[in-house]
Structures are given as structure tokens and as C-alpha cells.
C-alpha positions as CSV (number, residue, x, y, z in Angstrom):
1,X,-125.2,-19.4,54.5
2,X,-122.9,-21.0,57.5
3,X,-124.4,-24.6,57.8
4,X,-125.3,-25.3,61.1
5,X,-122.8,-27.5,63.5
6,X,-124.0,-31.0,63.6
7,X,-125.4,-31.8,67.2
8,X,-124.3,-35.6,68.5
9,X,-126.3,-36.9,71.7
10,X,-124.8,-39.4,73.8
11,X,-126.6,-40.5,76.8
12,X,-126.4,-43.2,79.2
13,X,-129.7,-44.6,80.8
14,X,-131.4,-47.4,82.3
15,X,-133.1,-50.2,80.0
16,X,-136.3,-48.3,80.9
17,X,-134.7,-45.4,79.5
18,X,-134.2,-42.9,83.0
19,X,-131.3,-40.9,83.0
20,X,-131.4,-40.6,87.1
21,X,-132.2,-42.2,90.1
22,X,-134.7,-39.2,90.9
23,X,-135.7,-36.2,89.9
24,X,-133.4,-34.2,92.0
25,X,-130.6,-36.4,92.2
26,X,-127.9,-35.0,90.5
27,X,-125.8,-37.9,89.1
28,X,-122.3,-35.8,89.8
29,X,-123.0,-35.9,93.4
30,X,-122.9,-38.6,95.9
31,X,-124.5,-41.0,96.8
32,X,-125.9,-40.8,93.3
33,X,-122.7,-41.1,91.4
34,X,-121.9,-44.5,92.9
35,X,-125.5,-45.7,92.9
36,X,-125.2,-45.3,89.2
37,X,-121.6,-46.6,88.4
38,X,-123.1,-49.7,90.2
39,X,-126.0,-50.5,88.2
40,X,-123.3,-52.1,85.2
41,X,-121.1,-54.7,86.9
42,X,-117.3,-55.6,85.7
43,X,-117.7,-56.8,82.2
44,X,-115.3,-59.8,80.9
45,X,-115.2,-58.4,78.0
46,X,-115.2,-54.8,78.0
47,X,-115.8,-52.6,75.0
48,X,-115.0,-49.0,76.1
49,X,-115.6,-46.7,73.6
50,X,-114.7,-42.5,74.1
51,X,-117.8,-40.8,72.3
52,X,-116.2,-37.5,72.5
53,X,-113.5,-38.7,70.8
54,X,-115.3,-41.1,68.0
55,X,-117.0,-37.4,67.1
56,X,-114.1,-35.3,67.4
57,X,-112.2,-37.4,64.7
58,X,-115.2,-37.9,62.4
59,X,-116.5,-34.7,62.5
60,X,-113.9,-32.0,64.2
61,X,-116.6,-31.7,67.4
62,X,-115.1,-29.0,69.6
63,X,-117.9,-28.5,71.8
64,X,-119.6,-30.3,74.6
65,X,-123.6,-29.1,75.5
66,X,-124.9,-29.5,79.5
67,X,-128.0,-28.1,80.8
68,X,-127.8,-26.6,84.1
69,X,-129.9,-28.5,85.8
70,X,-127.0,-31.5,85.1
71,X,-124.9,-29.2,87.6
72,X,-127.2,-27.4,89.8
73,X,-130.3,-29.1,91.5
74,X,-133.5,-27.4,90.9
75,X,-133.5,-27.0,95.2
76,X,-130.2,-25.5,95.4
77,X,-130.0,-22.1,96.0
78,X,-127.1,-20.3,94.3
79,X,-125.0,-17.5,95.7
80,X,-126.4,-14.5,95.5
81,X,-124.8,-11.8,93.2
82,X,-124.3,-7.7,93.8
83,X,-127.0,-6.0,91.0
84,X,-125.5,-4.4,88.5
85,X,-127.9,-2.0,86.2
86,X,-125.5,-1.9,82.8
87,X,-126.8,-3.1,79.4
88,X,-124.6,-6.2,79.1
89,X,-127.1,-7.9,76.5
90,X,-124.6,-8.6,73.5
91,X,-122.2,-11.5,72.9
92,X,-119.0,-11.9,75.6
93,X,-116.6,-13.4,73.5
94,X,-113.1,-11.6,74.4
95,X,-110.6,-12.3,71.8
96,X,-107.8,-13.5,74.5
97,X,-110.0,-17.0,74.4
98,X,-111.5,-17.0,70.7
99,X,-108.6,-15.2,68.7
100,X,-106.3,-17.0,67.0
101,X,-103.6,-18.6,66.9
102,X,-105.0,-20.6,69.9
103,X,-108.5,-21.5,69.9
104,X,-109.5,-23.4,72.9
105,X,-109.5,-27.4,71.6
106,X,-112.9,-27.9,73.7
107,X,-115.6,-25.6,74.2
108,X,-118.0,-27.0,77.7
109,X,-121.1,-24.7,76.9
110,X,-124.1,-24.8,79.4
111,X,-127.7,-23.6,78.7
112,X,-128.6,-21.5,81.7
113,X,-130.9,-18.3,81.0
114,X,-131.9,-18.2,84.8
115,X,-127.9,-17.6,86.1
116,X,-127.6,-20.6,88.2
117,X,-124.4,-21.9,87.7
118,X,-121.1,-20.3,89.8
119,X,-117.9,-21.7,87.8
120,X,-115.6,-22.7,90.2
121,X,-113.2,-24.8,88.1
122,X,-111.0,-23.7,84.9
123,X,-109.0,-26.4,83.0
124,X,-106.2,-25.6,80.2
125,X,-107.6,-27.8,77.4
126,X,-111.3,-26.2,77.4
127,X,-113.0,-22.7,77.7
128,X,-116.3,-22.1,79.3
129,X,-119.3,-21.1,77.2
130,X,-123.0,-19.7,78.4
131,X,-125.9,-19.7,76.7
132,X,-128.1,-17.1,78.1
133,X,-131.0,-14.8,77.1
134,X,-132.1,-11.8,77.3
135,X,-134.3,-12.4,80.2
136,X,-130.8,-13.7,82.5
137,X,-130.1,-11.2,85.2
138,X,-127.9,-8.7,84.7
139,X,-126.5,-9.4,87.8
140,X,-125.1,-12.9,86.1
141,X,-123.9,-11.3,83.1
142,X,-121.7,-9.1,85.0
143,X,-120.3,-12.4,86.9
144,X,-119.8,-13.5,83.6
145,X,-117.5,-10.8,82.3
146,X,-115.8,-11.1,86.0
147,X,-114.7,-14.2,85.6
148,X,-113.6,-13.9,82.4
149,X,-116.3,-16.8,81.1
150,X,-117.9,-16.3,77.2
151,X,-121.3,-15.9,76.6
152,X,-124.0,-15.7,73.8
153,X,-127.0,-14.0,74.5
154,X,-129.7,-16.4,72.2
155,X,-133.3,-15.9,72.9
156,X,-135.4,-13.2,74.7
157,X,-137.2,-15.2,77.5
158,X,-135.3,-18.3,77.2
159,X,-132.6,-19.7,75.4
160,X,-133.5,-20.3,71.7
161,X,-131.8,-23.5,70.8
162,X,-131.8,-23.0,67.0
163,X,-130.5,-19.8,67.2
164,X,-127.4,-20.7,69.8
165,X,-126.5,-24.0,67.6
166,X,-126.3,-21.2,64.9
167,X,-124.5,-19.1,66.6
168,X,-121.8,-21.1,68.2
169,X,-121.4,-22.1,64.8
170,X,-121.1,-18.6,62.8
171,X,-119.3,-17.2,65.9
172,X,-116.9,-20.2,67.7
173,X,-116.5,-22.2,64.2
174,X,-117.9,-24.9,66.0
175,X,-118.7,-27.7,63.4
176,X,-120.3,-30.4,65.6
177,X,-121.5,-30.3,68.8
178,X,-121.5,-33.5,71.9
179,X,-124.6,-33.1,74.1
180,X,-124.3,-35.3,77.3
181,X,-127.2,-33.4,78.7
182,X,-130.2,-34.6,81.0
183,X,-133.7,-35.4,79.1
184,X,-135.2,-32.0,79.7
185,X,-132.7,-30.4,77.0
186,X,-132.1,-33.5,75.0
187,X,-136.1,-33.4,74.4
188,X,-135.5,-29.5,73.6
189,X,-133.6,-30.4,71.4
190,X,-135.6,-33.0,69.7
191,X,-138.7,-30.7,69.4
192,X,-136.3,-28.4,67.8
193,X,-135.4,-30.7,65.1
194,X,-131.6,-30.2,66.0
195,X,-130.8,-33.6,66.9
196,X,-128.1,-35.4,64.0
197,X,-126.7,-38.7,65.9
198,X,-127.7,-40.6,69.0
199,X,-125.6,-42.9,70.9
200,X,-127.6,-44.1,73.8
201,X,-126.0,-47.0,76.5
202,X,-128.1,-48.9,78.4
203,X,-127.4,-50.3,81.7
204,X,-128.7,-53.9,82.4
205,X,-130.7,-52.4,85.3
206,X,-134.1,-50.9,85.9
207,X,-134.8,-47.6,87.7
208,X,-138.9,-46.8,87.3
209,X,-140.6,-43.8,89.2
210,X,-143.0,-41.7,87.7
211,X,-141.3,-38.4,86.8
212,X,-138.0,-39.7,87.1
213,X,-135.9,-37.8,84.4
214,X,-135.6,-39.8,80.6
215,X,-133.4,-39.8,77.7
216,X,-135.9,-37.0,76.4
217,X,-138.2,-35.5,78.4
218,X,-140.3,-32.2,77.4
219,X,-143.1,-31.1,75.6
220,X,-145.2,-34.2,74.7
221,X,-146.0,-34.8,70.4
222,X,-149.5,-33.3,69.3
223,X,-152.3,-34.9,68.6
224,X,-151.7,-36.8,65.0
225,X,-147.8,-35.5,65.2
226,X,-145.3,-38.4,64.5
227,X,-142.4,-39.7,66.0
228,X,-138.7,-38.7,64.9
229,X,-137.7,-41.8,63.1
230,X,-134.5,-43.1,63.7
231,X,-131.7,-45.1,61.8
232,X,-130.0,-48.0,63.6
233,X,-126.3,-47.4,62.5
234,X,-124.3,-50.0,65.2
235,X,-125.1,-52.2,68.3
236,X,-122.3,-53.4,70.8
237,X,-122.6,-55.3,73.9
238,X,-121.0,-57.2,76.6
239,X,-120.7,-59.4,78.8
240,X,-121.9,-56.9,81.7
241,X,-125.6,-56.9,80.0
242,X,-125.0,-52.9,78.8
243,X,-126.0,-52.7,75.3
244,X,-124.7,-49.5,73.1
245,X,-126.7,-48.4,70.6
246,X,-126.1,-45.9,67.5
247,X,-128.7,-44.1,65.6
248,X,-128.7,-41.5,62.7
249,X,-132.0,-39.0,62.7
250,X,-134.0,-39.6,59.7
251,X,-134.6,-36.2,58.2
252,X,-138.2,-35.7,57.2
């Protein structure tokens, strides 16, 4: 049996833990992307340190994990697509992007079973990757294959988490996965016992607001259920106030 790729969370947030400014807010837009960038001031001591990087030479990551609603707003209302009636529900994965010799070095995979994201940019270093279900319009699927763009079909009415870790793994040879996701699929996640690592930065700043998005959002725990424990592996901060911490899960 393929062991499953290990799945890294790095996330930056507030020191009351948000992970935006509001709920619909995305952070790679403006004015939001400055706001944030301007809750840590110039350190005197800077400690930068390239996550993606740290993973991909201790553990061969390859892939990096967004939710959609990191790129589209839950208010935005994507183009519309021409319907298309074709059984398209198996995995896209043409072997001109996952043959060898010349695997793409990073995969960006997105979680979006409700076809909300157009891809509009293509870089040379990484390949784009959706996770969809069998509930996604055909009408996306079709886009899909149009522009050339991979896919997994994992889950019937939404993406099943387990089973697209497991198959990005058994399919793309992807041995660890990077999430830099929003809370609502980092706390998928963490319900789904996937989680491995944790690197969460903390901006010397407070955000408040009641549903404002947090490092994991979600499903709440059940009555009597316990907390995931964690392992504190590293701490590093500076002179800016942002303090970088480093867990391990502690498998039950």
C-alpha cells in the first residue's frame, strides 16, 4: 500500500489567530494585500525563512494545496461556461504534463468541486491541478480539458480530502504536500486527520470580528471529542514582534 504524501500547513495569521481582514476580503486583492503586508513593520533583524523550500528539501514536497475561496470571493460571480452533456467524470491527467522525463517540479492544486475558478495564468516551473467531484459541472470539466489543466475527480458531492491526498499521491508521486490554504480547508483538513506539520507566523497585530476567517475554521469538535495535540518543534522571532512557530501533529 502507497503511503500517503505528508501534508505541511503553513499559514500566516494575526496573534488572535485570523487569517483575513474579513470574511470576504480576499488577501490577493487590494486593498487587502497591503492592509495585511502592513500589519508586520521592517524588522532589524529579519529572519526570512522559504517554507516551500524548507519542505521541498526535507521531504521532496512537489505540491502546493489552495482552496478556492483563497482565489475567488464567495460574491464573485464566475464566467459562465457553454453546457456540455459528455461523461467527463474520470481522472484528466494527459501524459504531455505527468509523463516522464519531465514531471512538472511544482504541482499548484486547488480544491474546487463547484467550478469557480477560470485559470488565467500558466507558469513554466508548475502545472495546474483540480480537485473536483463528481457533483462539478460538466460544463467545468470540459473547460478543464480546454485548457489543457489536470484534474482528479475525488468525492461524489464534494471533494473527499482523504481520498485526493491519496490519490495525488498514487497518481502524481507526490510525497508531501504545502497547504497555504484559508481556515475553511485547513480545518477540513484537520477533521480529516491529514494534517503532519504546522508552521503558523503570527503578526504582532490584532484583527477581531466575529466570523472573520481563522487558521482553522470548520466543523466544531463533539461533545467530549478532544483536541489534536500538537508538538512544539521550533520558535523564531524578531525584532518586528512576528513570532514563527513549528509544530508536529501528535498521532493518536
Amino acid at each position: 500500500m502507497t503511503e500517503r504524501p505528508r501534508v505541511v500547513i503553513n499559514v500566516e495569521a494575526s496573534v488572535d489567530g485570523k487569517v483575513a481582514l474579513t470574511r470576504d476580503a480576499l488577501l490577493m486583492q487590494q486593498p487587502s494585500t497591503d492592509l495585511w503586508a502592513a500589519m508586520t513593520p521592517p524588522a532589524a533583524d529579519p529572519a526570512p525563512t522559504d517554507i516551500l523550500e524548507l519542505v521541498r528539501q526535507q521531504y521532496g514536497c512537489n505540491a502546493i494545496l489552495e482552496g478556492s475561496g483563497s482565489l475567488v470571493a464567495e460574491s464573485d460571480i464566475p464566467e459562465e461556461l457553454p453546457p456540455y452533456d459528455g461523461d467527463l467524470y474520470e481522472h484528466f491527467l494527459p501524459a504531455d504534463i505527468v509523463g516522464l522525463p519531465s514531471p512538472p517540479l511544482m504541482w499548484f492544486t486547488v480544491v474546487d468541486s463547484r467550478g469557480r475558478v477560470r485559470w488565467t495564468e500558466k507558469h513554466e516551473n508548475w502545472a495546474a491541478l483540480v480537485l473536483v467531484a463528481e457533483s462539478t459541472p460538466a460544463a467545468y470539466l470540459a473547460y478543464l480539458r480546454r485548457e489543457h489543466i489536470c484534474y482528479l475527480v475525488v468525492g461524489q458531492d464534494r471533494v473527499d480530502l482523504t481520498q485526493a491526498i491519496a490519490a495525488m499521491g498514487t497518481h502524481l508521486g507526490i510525497r508531501c504536500i504545502l497547504s497555504s490554504a484559508g481556515g475553511g480547508l485547513n480545518g477540513a483538513l484537520l477533521r480529516a486527520g491529514l494534517i503532519d506539520e504546522l508552521y503558523v507566523t503570527l503578526a504582532p497585530a490584532l484583527i477581531g470580528g466575529l466570523g472573520t476567517p481563522s487558521i482553522m475554521d470548520g466543523p466544531p469538535l463533539a461533545l467530549g471529542e478532544a483536541a489534536t495535540k500538537l508538538q512544539l518543534l521550533s520558535v523564531n522571532t524578531d525584532t518586528s514582534g512576528s513570532v514563527r512557530l513549528h509544530y508536529a501533529v501528535i498521532k493518536s
